[in-house]
gemmi code that builds the backbone of each chain (N, CA, C; Angstrom):
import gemmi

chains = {
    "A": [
        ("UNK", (34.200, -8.766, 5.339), (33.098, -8.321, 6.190), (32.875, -6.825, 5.974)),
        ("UNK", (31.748, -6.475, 5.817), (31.343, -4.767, 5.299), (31.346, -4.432, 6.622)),
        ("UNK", (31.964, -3.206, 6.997), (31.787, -2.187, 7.986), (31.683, -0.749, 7.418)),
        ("UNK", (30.857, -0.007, 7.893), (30.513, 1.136, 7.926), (31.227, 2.383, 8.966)),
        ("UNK", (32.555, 3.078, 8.900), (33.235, 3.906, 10.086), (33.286, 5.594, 9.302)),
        ("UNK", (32.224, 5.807, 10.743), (32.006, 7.424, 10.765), (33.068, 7.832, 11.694)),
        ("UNK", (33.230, 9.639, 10.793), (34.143, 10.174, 11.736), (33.797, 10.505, 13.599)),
        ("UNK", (34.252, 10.976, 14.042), (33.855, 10.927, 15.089), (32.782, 12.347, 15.720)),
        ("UNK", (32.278, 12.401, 17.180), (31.137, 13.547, 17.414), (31.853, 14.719, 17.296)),
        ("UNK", (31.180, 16.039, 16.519), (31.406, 17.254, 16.651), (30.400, 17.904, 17.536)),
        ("UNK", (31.070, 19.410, 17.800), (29.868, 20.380, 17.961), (30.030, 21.744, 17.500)),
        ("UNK", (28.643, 22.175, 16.901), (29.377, 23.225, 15.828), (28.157, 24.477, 16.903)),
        ("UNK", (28.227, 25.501, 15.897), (27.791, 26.947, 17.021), (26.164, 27.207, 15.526)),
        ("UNK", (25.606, 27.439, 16.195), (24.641, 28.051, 15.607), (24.760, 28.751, 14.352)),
        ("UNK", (24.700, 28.226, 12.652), (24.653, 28.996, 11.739), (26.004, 28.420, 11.169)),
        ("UNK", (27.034, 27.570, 11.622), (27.796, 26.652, 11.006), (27.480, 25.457, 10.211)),
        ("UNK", (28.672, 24.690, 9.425), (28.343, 23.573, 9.151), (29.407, 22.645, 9.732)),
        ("UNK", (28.824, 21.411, 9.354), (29.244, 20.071, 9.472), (29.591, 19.046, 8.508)),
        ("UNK", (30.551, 18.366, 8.480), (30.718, 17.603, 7.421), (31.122, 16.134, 7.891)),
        ("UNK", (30.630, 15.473, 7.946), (30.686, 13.596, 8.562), (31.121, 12.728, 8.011)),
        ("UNK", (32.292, 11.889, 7.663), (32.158, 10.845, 6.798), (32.305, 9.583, 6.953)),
        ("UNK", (32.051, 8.813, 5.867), (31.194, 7.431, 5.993), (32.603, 6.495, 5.413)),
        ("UNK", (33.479, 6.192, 5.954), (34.074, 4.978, 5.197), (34.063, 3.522, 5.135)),
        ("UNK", (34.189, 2.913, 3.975), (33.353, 1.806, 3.719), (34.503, 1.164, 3.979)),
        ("UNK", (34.361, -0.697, 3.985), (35.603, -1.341, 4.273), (34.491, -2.773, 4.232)),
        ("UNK", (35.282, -3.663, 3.321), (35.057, -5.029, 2.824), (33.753, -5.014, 1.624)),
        ("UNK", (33.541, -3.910, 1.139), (32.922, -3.631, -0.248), (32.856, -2.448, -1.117)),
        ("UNK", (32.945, -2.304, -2.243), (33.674, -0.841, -3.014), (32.189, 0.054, -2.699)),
        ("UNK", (32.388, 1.014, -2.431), (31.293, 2.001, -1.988), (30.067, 2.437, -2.784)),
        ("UNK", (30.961, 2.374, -4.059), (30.174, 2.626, -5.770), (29.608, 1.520, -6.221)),
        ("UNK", (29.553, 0.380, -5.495), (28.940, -0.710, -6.197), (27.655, -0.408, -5.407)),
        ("UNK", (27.062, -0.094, -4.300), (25.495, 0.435, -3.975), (25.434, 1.748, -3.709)),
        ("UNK", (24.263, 1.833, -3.223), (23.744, 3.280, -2.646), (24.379, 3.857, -1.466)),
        ("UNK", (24.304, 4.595, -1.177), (24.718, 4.857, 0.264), (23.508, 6.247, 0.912)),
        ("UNK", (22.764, 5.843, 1.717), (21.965, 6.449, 2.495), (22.339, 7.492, 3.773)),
        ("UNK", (21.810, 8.468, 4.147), (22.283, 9.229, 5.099), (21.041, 8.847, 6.015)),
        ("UNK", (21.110, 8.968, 7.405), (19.594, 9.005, 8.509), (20.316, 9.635, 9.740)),
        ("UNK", (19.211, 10.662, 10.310), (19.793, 10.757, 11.384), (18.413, 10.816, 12.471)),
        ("UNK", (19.155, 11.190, 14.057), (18.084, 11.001, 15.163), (17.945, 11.968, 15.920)),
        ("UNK", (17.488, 12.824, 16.297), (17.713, 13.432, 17.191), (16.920, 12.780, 18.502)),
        ("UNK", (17.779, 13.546, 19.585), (16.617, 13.005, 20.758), (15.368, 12.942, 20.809)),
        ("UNK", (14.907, 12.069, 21.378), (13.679, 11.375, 21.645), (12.321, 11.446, 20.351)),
        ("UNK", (13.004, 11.473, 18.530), (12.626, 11.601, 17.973), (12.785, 10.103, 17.116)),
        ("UNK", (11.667, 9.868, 16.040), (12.226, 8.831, 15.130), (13.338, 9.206, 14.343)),
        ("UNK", (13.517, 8.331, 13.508), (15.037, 8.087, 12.712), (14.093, 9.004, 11.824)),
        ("UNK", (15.172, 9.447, 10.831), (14.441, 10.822, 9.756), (15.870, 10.391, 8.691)),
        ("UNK", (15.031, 10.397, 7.421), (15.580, 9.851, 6.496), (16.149, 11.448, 5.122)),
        ("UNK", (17.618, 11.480, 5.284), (18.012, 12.753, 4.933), (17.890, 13.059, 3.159)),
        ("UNK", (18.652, 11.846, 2.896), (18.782, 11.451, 1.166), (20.215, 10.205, 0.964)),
        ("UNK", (20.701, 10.489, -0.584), (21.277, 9.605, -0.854), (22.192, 9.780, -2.203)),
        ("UNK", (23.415, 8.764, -2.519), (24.052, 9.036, -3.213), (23.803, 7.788, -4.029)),
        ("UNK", (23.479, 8.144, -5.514), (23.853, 6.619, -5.667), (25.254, 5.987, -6.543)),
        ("UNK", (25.052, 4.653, -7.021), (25.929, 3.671, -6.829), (27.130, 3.724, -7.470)),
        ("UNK", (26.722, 4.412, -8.941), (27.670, 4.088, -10.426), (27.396, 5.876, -10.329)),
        ("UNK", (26.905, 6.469, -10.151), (27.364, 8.001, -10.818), (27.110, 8.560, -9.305)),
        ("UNK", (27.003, 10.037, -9.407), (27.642, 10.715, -8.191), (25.700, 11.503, -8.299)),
        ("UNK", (25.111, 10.640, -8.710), (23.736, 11.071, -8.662), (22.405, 11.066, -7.095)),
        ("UNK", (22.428, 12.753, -6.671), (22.284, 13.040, -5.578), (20.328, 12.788, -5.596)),
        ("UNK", (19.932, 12.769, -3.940), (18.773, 13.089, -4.005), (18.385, 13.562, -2.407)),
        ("UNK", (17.731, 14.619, -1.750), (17.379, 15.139, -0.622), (16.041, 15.211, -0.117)),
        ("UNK", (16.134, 14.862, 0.418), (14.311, 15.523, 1.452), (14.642, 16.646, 1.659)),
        ("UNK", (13.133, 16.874, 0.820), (12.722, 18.571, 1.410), (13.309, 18.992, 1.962)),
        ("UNK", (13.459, 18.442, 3.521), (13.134, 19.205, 4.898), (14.518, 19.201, 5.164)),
        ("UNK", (15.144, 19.033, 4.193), (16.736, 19.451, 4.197), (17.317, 20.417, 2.934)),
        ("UNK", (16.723, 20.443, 2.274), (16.839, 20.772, 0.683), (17.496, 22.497, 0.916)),
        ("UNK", (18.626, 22.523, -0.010), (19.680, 23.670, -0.092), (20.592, 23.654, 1.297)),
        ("UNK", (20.528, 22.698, 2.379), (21.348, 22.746, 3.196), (22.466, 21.081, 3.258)),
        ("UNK", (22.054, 20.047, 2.354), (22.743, 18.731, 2.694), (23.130, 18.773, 1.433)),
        ("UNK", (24.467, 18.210, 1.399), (25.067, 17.894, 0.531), (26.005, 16.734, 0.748)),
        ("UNK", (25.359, 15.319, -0.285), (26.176, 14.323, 0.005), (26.895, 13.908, -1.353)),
        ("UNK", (28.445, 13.614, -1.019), (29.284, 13.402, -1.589), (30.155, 12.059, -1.832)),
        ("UNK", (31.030, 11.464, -2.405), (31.728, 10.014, -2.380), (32.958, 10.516, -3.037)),
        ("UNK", (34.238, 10.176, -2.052), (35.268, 10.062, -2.949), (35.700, 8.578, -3.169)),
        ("UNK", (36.066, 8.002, -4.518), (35.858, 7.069, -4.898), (37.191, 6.184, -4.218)),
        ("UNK", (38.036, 7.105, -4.781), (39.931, 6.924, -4.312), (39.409, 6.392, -2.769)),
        ("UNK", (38.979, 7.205, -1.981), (38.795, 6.704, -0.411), (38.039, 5.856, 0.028)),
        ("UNK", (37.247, 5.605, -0.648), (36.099, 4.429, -0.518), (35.399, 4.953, 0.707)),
        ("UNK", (35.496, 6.582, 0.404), (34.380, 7.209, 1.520), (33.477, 7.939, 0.790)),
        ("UNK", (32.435, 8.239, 1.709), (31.235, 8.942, 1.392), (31.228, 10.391, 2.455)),
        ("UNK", (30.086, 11.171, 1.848), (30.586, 12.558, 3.184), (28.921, 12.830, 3.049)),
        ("UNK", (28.711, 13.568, 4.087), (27.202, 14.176, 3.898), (27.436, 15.596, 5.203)),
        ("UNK", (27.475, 17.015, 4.333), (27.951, 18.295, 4.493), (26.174, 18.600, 5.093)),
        ("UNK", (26.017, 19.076, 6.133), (24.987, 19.807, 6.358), (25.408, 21.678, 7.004)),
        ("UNK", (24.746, 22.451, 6.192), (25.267, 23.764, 6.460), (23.959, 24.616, 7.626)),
        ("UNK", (24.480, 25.608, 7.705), (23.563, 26.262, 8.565), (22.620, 25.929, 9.512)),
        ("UNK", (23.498, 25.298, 10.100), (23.089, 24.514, 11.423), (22.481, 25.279, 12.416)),
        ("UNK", (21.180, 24.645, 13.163), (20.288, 25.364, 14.052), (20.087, 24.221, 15.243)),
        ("UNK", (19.746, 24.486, 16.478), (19.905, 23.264, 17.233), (18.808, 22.209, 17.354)),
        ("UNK", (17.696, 22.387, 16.278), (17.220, 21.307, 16.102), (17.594, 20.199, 15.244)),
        ("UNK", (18.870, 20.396, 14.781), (19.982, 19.982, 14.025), (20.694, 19.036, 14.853)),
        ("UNK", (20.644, 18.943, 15.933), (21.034, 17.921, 17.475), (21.031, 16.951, 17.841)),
        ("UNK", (21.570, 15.831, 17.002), (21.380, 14.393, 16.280), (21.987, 13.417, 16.725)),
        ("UNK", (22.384, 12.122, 16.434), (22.634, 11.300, 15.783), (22.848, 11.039, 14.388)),
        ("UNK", (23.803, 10.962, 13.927), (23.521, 10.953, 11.859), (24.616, 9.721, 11.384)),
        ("UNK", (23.740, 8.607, 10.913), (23.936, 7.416, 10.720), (24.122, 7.576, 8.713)),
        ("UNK", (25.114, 7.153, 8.594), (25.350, 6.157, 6.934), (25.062, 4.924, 7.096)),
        ("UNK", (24.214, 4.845, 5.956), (23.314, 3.277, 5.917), (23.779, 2.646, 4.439)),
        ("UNK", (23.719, 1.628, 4.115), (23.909, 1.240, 3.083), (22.833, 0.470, 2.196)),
        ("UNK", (22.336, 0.929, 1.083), (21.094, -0.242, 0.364), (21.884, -0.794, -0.889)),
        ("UNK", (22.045, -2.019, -0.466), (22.428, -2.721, -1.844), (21.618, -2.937, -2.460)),
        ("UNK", (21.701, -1.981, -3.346), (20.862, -2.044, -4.764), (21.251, -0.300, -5.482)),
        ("UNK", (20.391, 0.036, -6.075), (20.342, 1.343, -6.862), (19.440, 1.751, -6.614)),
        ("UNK", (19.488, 3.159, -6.625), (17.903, 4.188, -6.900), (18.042, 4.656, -8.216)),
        ("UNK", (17.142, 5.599, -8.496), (16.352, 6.156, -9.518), (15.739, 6.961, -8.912)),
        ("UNK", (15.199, 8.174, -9.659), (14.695, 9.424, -9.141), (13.147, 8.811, -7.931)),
        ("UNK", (13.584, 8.826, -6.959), (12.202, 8.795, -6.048), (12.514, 6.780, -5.496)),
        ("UNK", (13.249, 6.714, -6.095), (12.807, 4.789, -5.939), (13.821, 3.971, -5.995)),
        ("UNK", (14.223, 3.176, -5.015), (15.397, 2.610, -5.030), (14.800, 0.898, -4.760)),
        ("UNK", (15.567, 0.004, -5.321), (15.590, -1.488, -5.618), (16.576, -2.158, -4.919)),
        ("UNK", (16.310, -3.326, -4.808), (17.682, -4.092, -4.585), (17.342, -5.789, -5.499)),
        ("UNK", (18.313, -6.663, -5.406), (17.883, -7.733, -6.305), (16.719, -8.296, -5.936)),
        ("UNK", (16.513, -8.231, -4.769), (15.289, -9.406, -4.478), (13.879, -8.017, -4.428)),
        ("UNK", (14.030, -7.335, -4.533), (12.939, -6.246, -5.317), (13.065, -4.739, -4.301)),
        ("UNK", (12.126, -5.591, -3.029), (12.143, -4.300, -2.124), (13.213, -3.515, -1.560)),
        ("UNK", (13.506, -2.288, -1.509), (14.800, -1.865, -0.993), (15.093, -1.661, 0.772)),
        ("UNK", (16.180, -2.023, 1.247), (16.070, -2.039, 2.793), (18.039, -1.661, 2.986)),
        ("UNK", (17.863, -0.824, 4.094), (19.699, -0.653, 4.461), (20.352, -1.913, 5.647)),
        ("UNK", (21.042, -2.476, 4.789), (21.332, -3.421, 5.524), (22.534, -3.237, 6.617)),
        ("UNK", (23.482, -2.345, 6.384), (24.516, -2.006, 7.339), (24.773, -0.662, 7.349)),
        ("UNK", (24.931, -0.129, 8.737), (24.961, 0.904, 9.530), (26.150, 1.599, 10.021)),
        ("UNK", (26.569, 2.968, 9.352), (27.634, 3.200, 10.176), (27.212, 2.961, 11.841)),
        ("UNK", (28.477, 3.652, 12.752), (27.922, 3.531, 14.616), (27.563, 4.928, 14.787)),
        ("UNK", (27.403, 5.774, 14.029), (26.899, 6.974, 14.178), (27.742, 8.202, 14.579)),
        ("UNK", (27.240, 9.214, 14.328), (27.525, 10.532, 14.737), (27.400, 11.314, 15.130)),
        ("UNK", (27.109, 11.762, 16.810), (27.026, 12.720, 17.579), (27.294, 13.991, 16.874)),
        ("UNK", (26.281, 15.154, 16.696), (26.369, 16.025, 16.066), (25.804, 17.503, 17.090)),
        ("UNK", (26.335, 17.930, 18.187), (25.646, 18.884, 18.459), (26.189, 20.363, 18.631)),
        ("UNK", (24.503, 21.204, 18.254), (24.667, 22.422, 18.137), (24.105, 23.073, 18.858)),
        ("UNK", (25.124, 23.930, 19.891), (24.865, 24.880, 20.719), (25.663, 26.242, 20.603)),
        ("UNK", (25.188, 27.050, 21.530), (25.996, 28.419, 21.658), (26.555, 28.543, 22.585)),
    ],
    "B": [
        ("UNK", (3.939, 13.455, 1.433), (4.985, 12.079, 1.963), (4.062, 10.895, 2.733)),
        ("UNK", (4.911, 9.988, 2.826), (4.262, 8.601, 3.500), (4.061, 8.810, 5.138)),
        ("UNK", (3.331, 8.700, 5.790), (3.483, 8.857, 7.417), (2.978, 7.005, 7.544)),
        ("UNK", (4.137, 7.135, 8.535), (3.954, 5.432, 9.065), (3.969, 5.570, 11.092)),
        ("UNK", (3.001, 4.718, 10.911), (2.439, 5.091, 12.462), (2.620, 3.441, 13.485)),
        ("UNK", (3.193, 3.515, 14.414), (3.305, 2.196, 14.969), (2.354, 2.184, 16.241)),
        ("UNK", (2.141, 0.883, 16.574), (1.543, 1.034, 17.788), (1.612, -0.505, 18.624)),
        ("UNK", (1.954, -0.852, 19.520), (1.856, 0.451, 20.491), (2.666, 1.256, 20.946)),
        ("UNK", (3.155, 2.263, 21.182), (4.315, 2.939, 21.515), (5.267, 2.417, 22.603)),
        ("UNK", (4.582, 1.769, 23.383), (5.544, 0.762, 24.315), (4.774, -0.415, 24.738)),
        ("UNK", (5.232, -1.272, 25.117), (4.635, -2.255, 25.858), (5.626, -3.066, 26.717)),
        ("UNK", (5.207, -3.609, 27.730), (5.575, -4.427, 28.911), (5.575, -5.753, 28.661)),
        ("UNK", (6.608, -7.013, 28.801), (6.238, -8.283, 27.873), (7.299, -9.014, 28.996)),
        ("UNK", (7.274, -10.103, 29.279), (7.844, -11.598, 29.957), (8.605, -11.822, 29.235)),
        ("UNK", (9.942, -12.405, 29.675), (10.779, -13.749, 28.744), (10.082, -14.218, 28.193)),
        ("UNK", (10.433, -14.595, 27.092), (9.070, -16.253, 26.683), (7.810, -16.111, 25.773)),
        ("UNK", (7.446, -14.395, 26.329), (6.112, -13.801, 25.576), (6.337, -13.943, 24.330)),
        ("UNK", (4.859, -13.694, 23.704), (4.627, -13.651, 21.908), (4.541, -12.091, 22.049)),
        ("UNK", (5.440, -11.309, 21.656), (4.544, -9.777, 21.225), (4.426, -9.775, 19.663)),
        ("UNK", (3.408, -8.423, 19.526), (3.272, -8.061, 18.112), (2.919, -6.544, 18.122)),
        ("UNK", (3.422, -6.024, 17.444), (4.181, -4.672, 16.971), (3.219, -4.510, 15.564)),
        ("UNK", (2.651, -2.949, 15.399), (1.757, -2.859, 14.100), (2.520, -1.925, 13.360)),
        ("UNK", (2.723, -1.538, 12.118), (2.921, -0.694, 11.818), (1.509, -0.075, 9.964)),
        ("UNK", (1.295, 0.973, 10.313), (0.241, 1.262, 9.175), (0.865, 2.333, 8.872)),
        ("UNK", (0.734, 2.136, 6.831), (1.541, 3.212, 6.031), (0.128, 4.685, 5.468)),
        ("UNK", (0.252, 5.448, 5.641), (-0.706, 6.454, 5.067), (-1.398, 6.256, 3.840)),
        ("UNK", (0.066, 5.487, 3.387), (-0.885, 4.995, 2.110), (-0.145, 3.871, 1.501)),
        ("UNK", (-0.709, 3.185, 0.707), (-0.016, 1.448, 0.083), (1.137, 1.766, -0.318)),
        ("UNK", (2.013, 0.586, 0.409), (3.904, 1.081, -0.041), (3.927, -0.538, -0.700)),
        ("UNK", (3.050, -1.641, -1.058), (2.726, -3.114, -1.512), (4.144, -3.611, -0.177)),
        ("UNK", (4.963, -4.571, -0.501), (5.547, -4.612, 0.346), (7.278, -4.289, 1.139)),
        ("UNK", (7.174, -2.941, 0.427), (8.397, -2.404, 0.889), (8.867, -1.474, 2.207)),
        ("UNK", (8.406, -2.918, 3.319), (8.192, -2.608, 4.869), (9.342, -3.383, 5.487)),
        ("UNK", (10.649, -2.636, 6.384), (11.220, -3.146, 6.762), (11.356, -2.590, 8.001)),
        ("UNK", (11.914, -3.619, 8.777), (11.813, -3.505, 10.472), (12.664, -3.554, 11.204)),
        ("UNK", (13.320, -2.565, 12.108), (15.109, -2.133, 12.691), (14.883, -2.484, 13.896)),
        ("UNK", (15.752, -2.851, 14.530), (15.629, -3.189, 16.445), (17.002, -1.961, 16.628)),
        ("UNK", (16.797, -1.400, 17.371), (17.174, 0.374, 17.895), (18.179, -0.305, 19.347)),
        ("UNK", (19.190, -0.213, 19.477), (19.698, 0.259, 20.782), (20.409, 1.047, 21.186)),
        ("UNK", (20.654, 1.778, 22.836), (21.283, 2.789, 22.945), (22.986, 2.544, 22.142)),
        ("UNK", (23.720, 3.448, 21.742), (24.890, 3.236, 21.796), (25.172, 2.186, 20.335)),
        ("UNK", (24.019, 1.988, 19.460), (24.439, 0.480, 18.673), (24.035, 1.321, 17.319)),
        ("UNK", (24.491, 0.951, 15.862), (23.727, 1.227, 15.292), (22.489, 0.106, 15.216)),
        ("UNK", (21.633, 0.971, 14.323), (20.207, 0.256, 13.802), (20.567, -0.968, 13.444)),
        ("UNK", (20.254, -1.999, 13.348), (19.918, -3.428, 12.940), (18.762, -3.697, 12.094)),
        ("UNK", (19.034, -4.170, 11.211), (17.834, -4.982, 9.999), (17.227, -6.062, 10.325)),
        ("UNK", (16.451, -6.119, 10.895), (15.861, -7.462, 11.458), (14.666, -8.250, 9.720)),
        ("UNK", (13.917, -7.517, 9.085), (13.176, -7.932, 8.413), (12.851, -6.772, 7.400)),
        ("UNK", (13.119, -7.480, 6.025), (12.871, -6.536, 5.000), (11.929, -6.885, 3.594)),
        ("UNK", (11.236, -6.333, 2.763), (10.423, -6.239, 2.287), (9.144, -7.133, 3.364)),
        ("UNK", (8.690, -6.825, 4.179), (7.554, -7.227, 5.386), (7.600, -8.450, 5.705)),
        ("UNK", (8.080, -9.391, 4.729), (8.100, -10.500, 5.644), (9.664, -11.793, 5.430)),
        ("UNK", (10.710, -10.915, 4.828), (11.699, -11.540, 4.772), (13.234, -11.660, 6.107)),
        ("UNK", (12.829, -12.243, 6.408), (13.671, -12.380, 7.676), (15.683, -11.783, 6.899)),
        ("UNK", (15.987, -11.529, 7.211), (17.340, -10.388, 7.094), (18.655, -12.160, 7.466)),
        ("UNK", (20.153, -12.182, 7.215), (20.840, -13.471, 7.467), (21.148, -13.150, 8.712)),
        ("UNK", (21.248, -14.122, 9.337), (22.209, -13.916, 10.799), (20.954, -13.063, 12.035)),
        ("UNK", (19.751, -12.943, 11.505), (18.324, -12.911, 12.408), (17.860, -13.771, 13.259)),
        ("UNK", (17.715, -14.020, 14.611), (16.696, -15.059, 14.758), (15.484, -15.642, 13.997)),
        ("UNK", (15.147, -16.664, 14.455), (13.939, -17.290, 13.439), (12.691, -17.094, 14.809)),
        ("UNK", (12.782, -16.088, 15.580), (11.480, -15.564, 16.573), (11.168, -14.962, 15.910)),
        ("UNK", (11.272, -13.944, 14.840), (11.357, -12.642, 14.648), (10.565, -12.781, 13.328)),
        ("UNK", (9.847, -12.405, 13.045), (8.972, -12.738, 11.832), (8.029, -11.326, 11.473)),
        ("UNK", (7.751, -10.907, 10.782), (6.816, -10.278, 9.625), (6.121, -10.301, 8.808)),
        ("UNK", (5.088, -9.496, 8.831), (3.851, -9.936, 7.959), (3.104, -8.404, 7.460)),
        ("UNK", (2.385, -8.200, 6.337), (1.521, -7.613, 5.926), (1.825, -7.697, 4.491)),
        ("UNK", (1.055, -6.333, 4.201), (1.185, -6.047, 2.348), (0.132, -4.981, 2.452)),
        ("UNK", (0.539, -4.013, 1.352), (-0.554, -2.350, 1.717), (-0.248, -1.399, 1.975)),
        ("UNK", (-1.274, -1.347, 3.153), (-0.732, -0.510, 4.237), (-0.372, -1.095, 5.362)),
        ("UNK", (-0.537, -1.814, 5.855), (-0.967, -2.637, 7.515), (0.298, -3.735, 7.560)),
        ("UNK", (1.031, -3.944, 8.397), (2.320, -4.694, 8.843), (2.717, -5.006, 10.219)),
        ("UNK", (2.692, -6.461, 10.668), (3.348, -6.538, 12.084), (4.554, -7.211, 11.974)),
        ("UNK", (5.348, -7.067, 12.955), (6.512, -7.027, 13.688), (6.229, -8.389, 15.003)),
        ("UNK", (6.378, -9.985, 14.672), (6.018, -10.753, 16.123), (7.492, -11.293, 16.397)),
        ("UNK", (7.826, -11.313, 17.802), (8.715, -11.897, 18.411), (7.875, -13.209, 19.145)),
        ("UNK", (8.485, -13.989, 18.807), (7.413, -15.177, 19.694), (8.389, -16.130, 20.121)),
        ("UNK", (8.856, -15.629, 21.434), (9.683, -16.461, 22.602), (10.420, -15.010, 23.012)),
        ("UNK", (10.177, -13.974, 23.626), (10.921, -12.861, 24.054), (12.633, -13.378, 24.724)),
        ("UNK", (13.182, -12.793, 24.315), (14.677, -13.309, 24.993), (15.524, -11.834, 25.414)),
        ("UNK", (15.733, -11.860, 26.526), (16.533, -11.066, 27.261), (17.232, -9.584, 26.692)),
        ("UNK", (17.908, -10.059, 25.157), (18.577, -9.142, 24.029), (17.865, -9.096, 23.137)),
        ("UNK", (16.214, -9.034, 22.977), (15.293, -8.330, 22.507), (14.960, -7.459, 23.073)),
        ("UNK", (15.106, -7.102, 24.650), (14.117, -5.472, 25.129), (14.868, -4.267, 24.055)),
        ("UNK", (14.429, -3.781, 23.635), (14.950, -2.518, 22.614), (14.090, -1.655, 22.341)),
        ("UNK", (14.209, -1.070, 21.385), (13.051, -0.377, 20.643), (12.883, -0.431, 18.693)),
        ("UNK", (11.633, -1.036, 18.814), (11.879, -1.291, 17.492), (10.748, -0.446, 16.355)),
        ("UNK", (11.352, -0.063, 15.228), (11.163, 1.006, 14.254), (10.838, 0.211, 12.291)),
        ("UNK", (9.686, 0.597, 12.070), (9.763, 0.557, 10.937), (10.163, 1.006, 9.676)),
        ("UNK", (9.882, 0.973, 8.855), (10.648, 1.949, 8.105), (9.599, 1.564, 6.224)),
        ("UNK", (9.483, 2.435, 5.504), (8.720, 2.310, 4.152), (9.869, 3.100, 3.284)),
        ("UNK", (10.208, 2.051, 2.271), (11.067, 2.278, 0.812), (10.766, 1.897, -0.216)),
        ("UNK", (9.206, 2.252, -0.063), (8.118, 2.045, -1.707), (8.343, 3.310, -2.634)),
        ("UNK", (8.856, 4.825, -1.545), (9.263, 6.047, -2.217), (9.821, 6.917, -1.375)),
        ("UNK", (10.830, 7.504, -1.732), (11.187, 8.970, -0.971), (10.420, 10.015, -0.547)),
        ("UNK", (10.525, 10.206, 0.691), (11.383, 10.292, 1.706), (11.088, 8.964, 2.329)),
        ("UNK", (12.334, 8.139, 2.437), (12.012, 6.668, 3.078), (11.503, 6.890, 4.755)),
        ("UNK", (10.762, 7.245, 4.642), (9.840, 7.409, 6.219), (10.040, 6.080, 7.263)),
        ("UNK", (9.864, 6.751, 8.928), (10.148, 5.856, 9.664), (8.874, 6.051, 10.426)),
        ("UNK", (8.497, 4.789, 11.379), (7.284, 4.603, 12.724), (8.350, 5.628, 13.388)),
        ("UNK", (7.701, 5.644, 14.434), (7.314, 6.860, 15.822), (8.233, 6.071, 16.435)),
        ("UNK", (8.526, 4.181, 15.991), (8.959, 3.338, 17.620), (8.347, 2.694, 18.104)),
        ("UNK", (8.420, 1.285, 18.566), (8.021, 0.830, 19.916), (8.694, 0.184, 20.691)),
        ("UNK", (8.474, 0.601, 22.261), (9.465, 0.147, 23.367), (9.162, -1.032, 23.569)),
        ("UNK", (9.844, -1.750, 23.846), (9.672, -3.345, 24.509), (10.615, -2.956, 25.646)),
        ("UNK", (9.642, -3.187, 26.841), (10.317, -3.364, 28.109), (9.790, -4.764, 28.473)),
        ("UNK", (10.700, -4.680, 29.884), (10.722, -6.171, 30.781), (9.682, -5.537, 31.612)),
        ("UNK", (8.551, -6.721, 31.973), (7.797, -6.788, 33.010), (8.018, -6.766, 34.012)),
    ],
}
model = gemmi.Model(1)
for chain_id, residues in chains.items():
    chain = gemmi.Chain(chain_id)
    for i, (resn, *xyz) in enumerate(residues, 1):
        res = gemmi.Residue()
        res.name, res.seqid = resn, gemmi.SeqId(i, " ")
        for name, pos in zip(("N", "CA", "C"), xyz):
            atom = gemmi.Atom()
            atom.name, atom.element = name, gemmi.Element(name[0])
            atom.pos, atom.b_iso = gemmi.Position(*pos), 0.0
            res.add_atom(atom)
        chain.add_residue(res)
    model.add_chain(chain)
structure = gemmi.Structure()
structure.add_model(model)
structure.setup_entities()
């Protein structure tokens, strides 16, 4: 049975970082993608980036770009996603998702074509105050 | 980027009711529209992926439809552990964009 276990809630100070991780359990981590999303209050889900399956090949949204950095150690059958310079609209929820399948620059698949995350870490309380 | 817009942002519905949930993509994603049921405290759930493929271990209320831009979301027999909030989502391209939401409350 695939489960998805994040570390548990932090809270970091204004202009810190954070580092979260995703460990996988009842499928090898490198055989799909692994997706980052997070929530903040009373906002939609916001989609961060991703690692994919067979190489350590990264990709970010903008609206994160020079501050996320997601990682996989293979040995652990974990994944990590580092966000730096934290501001408190940074004040989340931050979920590891999983898409079985692969991406490619901009575009990710799965066998039956369209790509979708089928299992969810339980999330990660992430907040930043002073 | 893709903006995906749901509507209605909440609605009020009976045990038993048919609802239907819209979601429209800014621009044609063909059909790589999938649909999450949200609860406090839970992660996200996959209820339906590429728009109209029901997800394993889903109810068979729960159904999907479009292609484009334009996609609904019908529950048809509301049951008790459906009030939630439910979210779309487009993975035709990055940034995999999400709806705004819609509430399903009890009447």
């Amino acid at each position: 049975q695939v489960h998805l276990v994040q570390s548990g809630a932090e809270v970091r100070r204004p202009g810190a970082s954070v580092k979260i991780s995703c460990q996988a359990s009842g499928y090898t981590l490198s055989a799909y993608a692994l997706h980052w999303v997070r929530q903040a209050p009373g906002q939609r889900l916001e989609w961060m980036g991703w690692i994919n399956r067979d190489n350590y090949y990264t990709e970010y949204s903008q609206e994160f770009q020079g501050r996320v950095t997601i990682t996989r150690d293979t040995s652990a059958n974990t994944a990590y996603m580092e966000l730096s310079n934290l501001r408190s609209e940074d004040t989340a929820m931050y979920y590891c998702a999983r898409l079985p399948g692969y991406c490619t620059r901009r575009m990710c698949f799965t066998p039956e074509g369209p790509s979708y995350f089928d299992y969810w870490g339980q999330g990660t309380l992430v907040t930043v105050s002073s | 980027d893709i903006q995906m817009t749901q509507s209605p942002s909440s609605l009020s519905a009976s045990i038993g009711d048919r609802v239907t949930i819209t979601c429209r993509a800014s621009q044609t994603i063909n059909n790589y529209l999938n649909w999450y049921q949200l609860k406090p405290g839970l992660a996200p759930k996959l209820l339906i992926y590429g728009a109209s493929t029901l997800q394993s271990g889903v109810p068979s209320r729960f159904s999907g439809a479009g292609s484009g831009t334009d996609f609904t979301l019908t529950i048809s027999g509301l049951q008790p552990e459906d009030f939630a909030i439910y979210s779309c989502q487009q993975t035709f391209i990055t940034p995999h964009t999400f709806g705004q939401g819609t509430k399903v409350q009890i009447k």
